[in-house]
Structures are given as C-alpha cells and as structure tokens.
N, C-alpha and C positions, 0 to 999 in steps of 0.2 A: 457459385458459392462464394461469398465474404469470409474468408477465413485471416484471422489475428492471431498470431502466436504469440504472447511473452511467457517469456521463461524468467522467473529471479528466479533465483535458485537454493535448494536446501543444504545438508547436512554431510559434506565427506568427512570423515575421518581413522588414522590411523589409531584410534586408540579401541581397545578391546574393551568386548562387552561387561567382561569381569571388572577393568577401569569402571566403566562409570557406575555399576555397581554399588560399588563399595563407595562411591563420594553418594550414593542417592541420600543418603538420609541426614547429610547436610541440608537439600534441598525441602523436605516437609514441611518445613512451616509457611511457607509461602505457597507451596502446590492444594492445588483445589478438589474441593466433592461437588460430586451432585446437588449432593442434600442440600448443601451453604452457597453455592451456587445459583441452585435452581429460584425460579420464582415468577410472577405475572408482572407482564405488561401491559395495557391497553386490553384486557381481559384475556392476553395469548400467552401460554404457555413458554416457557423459556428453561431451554434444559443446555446439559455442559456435555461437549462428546470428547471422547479422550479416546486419541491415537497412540499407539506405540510402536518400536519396533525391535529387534532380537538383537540392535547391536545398545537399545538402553536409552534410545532419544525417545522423546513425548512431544505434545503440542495438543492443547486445548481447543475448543473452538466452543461460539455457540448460535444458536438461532436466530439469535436478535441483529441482523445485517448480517449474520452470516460470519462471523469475525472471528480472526483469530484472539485468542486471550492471552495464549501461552506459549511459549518454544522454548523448549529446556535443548540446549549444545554443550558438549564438550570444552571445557576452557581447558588451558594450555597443564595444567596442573592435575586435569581429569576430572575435573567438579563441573556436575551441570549447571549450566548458568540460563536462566531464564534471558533471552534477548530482546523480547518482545513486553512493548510497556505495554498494563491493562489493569482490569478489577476484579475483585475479586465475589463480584455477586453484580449477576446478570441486568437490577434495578441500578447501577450505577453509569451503566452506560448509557439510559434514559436522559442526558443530558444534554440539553440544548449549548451551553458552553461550549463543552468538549466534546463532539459528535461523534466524531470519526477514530477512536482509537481502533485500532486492528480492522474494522469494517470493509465492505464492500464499498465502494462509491459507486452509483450509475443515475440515472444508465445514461449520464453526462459524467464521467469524474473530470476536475479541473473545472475553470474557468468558462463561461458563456458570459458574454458582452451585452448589458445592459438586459440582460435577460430573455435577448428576441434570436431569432432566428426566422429564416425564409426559406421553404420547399414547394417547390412546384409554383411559385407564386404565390402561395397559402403565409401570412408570417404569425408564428407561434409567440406567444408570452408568455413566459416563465417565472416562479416570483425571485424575487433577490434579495437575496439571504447574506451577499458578501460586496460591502461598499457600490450597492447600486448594481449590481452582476448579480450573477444568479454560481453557488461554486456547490460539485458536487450530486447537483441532482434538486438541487432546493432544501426548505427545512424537511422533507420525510425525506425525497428520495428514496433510495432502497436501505440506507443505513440506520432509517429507525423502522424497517420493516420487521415482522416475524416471518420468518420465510421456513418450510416446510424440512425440516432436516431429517438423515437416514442413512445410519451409520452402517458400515457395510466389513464387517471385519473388525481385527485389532487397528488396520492401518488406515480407513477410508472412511469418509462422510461426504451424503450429497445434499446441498441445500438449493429450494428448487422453490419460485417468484414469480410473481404474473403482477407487473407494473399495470393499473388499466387505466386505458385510453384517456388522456387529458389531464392525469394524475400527473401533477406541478406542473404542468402543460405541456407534455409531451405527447407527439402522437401515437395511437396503437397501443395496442394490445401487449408488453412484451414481455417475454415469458425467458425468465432466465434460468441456466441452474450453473450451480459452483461446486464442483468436487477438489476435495483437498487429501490427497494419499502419500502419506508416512511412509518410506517405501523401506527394505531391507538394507539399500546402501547409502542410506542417511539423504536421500533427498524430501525435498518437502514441494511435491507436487499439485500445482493449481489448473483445473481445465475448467474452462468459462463456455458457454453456448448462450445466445441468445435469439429470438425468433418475433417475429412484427405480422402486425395484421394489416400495418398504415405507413408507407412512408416514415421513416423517423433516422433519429442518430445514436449512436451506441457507442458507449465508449467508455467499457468497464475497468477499474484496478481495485487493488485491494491497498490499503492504507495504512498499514502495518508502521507503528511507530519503534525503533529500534535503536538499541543501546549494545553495541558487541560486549561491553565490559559488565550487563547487567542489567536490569531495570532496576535505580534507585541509584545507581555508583558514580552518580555526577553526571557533567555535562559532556558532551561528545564534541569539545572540542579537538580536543588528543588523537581524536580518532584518524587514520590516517586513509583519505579518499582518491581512485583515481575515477577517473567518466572516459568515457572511450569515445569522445567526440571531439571534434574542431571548433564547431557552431552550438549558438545556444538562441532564444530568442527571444530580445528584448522587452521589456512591460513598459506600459504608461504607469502613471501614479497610482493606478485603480488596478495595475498588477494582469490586464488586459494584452496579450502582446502586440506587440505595433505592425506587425506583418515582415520584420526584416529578419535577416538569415546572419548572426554578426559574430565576426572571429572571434574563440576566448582569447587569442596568443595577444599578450602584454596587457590581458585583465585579470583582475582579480579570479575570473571566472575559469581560469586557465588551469584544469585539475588533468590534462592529458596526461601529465608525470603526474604521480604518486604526491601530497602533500597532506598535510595536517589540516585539517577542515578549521583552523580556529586563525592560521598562517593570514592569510589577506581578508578576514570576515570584516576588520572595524576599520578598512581603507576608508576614504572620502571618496566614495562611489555613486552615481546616482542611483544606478540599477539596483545598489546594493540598501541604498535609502529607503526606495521605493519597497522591499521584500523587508525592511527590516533586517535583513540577512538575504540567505541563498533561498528563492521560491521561485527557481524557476525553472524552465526546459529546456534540456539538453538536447541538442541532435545527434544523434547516433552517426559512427563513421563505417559502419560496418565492418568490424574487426570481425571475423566469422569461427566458432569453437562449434564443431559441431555441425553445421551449418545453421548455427544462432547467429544473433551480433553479442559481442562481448559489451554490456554496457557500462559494467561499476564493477572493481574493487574494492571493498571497504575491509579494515582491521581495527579491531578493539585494541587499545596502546597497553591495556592492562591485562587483558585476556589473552591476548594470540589468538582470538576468535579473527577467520578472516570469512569474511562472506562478499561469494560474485555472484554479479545476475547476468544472465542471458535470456536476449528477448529478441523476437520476428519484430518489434515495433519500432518505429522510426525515431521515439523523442523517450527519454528518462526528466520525469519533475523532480530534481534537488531541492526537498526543504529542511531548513538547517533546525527547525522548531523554534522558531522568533515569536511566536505568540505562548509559549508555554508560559503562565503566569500562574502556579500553585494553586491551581483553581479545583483541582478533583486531586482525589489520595488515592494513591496506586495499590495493586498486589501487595506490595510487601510495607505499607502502612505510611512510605514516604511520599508527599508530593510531588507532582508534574512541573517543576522549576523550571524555570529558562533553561534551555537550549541540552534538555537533557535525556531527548530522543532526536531523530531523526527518519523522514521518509525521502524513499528512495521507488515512486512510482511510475512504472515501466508501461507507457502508454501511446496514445495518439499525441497531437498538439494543441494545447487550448485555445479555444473560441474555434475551432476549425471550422465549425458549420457558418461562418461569419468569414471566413479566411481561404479564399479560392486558390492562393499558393500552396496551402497548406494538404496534407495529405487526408483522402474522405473520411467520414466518419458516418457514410449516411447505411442507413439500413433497408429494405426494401421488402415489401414480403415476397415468400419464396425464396430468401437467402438465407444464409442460418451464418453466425457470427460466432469464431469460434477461437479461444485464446490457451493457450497452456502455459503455466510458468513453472519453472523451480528454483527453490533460493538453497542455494550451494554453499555450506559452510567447511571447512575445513582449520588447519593451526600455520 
C-alpha cells in the first residue's frame, strides 16, 4: 500500500464555547446560506455543506473542487474570524483567473515540466496552463470539477471523483474521495484516498488561501512564519526546480527561526525574482509532534491567530500570493489585492515524475493512496 499522510492542522483553543457565542453575530454578514450560495455549473448542481462543532468553530465547504469556502476561528479577543479567503456563491469560483481558491488540486498539485512526463516508457502530454508547464492538474483538473459530496453529521462531509483516463492526459481511471471533519477539539480534519486503474501519479493538496488576521484585513506581510526545514529547492525562470537540494542559512529563504514574512521578500534575490515572491518548496527536516513532521508555524500579527501544520510528507509549497492582482471580490465584498492571502501546501516535490532524486509520486493499480491532514489553530 502507497500511503501519504499530511496533516496541516485545525483549530485548538482555550476559549469557551460561551466566548465565541456571544462574538457570533458580529460575524453574519459575511457567513453564508444555501439558498445564496447554491447554484449550476456546467449543468451540475453545486450546494454549500456546513460544519460545526460544540466548542462554536464552522467551516464551509462546497462541491465544486471540493473546497473549502470558509473557516471561522477564535481571534485573540474571542471574535470568530473567517481565515480562509473565498466567495460567496458557488458561480464565482468558475474562474479561469482565479482557479484555485480553497480547492482541491490533483491529481498533479504543483508544477509538471513542460507538461510531459515518462512511465514505463510510455511519455504522457499534458496541456500547459502555466508558462509552458502544465501547474495543478491543467485547466480542469479536479478543481473545476463537481465532485459528488455527503454530508455525514454536524462535523463531516465526503466528496468523492473519478478523473477518467486521459483526462488532461493523465493516465487511469482515478477515483478520489476527500473527507473534511470539524472535530469536538477544534481540529479541522482532511483524509484523501485515491485509486488507479493505469500506472499514473498522484499527488493531491488542498489550496486553501489564508489570512490569520481575516480575509479582507490586508496583506500578510506582518504575519510572522517559521518552516521546519534546512533545505528548499530551487526553480529556473519557469519556476520548474532545478533538481538541487540548497541550504536556506544566509538566504532570504531562511524562515527556521520565527520571522515576519514581509522581513527579507524585496531582497535582490534571484530565486526570489523568479517566484515574484516566495513559491516555492520547502524540505521538511523532520521535527516529529506526534509522530508527524512539524512543518510551519504561522501567526496572524493582529489576531493572535497561530496556526501549525503537521504533515507524513517530505516538502511544504510557500506561496506568499505574488500574483494576487484584485482580480475577483471576496466574501466579505473586498478584493483579492496583492499579497493578502497566503498558501502553505503540504505535499510531495514539484516536477517529481521528471526528478529521479526526488521522492515518488507514482501510483500503481492495486495501491491505494492515502493522506490525512489537520490545520491546528490555536492563540
């Protein structure tokens, strides 16, 4: 069996249920329905599932990739604060611009090189959606998919995909499902599976765009990052990595202590040229909680929101959101401005099916592929 853990992780907190209570209806105008929610894609159905749980956290999700919408947490004052940037009705996310808010990426996430790939001899073509590469899966991938969702309780929903064979040119058959579970002690729980009819590569995360002080409350520069790694690894122009394994200590890239994500962004960097900012992979050093890797730290400067991930996979993609250009209007009615989200996706390493150093990514039938994550918030 192929089994993948990651864990980002959800929601601790010492604050009582009666706290966030009494901040909730600060947060209504911006939380969602069905009704205004709901609506047709591509002639499919697109509904909103809502989690909750007894200590007063939520979190949205809906059909269309599978994605999350919303994540309401505790801020330091006891007011839920939605973390997660998204929209507020399901046709907005139909956007070839902006693809990937809260989404599933597969069943490539990251980067594939010039859009090929080679199995068994056989080499695949892929189309290329991102500077001549192929990023995320292609233009559908599974993030403009409808994927069959089924809500299981106040805390659980499962959405459940069948990519078929040749679909962006991928081989097989491959049939995914994603359960996300609200739990009782504020985690927010992600289990991935996936299954192959054909030789293929798998290599799922979720895309989750994130602001600990809010969606809408400015940029995330303030916000203050650690990465639990040594090594990170470097991109060509085309953002491709080069195949080398290259220390952060005396780069910009050097987040092992605690810093302020905004401290070394506008160095005279190449690597940092090339991303426009930070887009790129971190290697895990295996700090072990749990018996996870600890991979990220992050805290909102204005919140006291801190949220850590813990994840079974080798590499974390830091992007600092360099391409955000107020291109789509968020939940709460503000634009997507420069640098005023960030993702933090806990995965393999890009181009790996191209990258023999690199850790595998191939899937095989008769293996089942299988990931968990939780994003761990606390103050």
């Amino acid at each position: 069996m192929m089994k993948k853990t990651f864990l980002l992780v959800g929601l601790a907190t010492a604050l009582s249920w009666t706290a966030c209570q009494n901040q909730a209806n600060k947060t209504t105008d911006t939380e969602l329905s069905d009704s205004s929610f709901a609506g047709s894609i591509d002639g499919q159905e697109m509904t909103l599932f809502t989690l909750k749980n007894e200590k007063g956290a939520k979190a949205t999700f809906t059909n269309f990739g599978a994605r999350i919408v919303s994540l309401w947490v505790p801020d330091k004052e006891g007011n839920l604060t939605d973390v997660v940037l998204g929209f507020n009705k399901a046709g907005d996310y139909n956007n070839p611009e902006e693809p990937y808010y809260g989404t599933i990426v597969g069943p490539f996430g990251n980067r594939i090189a010039k859009g090929k790939f080679t199995l068994d001899g056989e080499e695949y073509t892929l189309p290329t959606n991102n500077g001549g590469n192929t990023l995320h899966g292609g233009f559908k991938g599974v993030h403009f998919a409808a994927w069959e969702g089924k809500q299981d309780g106040d805390n659980k929903v499962t959405f459940s995909y069948t990519l078929p064979d040749k679909n962006e040119g991928f081989p097989g058959n491959i049939s995914m499902t994603v359960t996300y579970k609200l739990t009782d002690d504020n985690a927010l729980e992600i289990d991935y599976t996936a299954t192959t009819d054909k030789k293929t590569v798998v290599n799922l995360t979720n895309h989750a765009y994130f602001n600990l002080n809010g969606e809408g409350s400015g940029t995330i520069l303030d916000h203050s990052l650690q990465i639990y790694g040594d090594q990170y690894t470097p991109v060509d122009s085309t953002l491709i990595p080069t195949g080398e394994l290259a220390t952060v200590k005396g780069t910009p890239f050097d987040f092992s202590q605690a810093k302020t994500i905004g401290k070394d962004i506008e160095q005279q960097d190449e690597q940092l040229r090339y991303g426009g900012g930070y887009d790129h992979n971190f290697i895990l050093r295996g700090d072990k909680v749990d018996n996870l890797n600890h991979a990220a730290t992050l805290i909102g400067d204005k919140s006291g929101i801190k949220m850590d991930i813990y994840t079974e996979e080798p590499g974390l993609q830091f992007y600092s959101g360099n391409f955000m250009a107020e291109k789509v209007t968020l939940k709460n009615g503000k634009k997507d401005a420069f640098r005023t989200g960030l993702c933090l996706e806990t995965q393999h390493f890009p181009d790996a099916p191209n990258q023999a150093n690199f850790p595998s990514t191939v899937l095989e039938p008769g293996q089942t592929y299988t990931t968990k994550s939780i994003y761990k918030f606390s103050l």
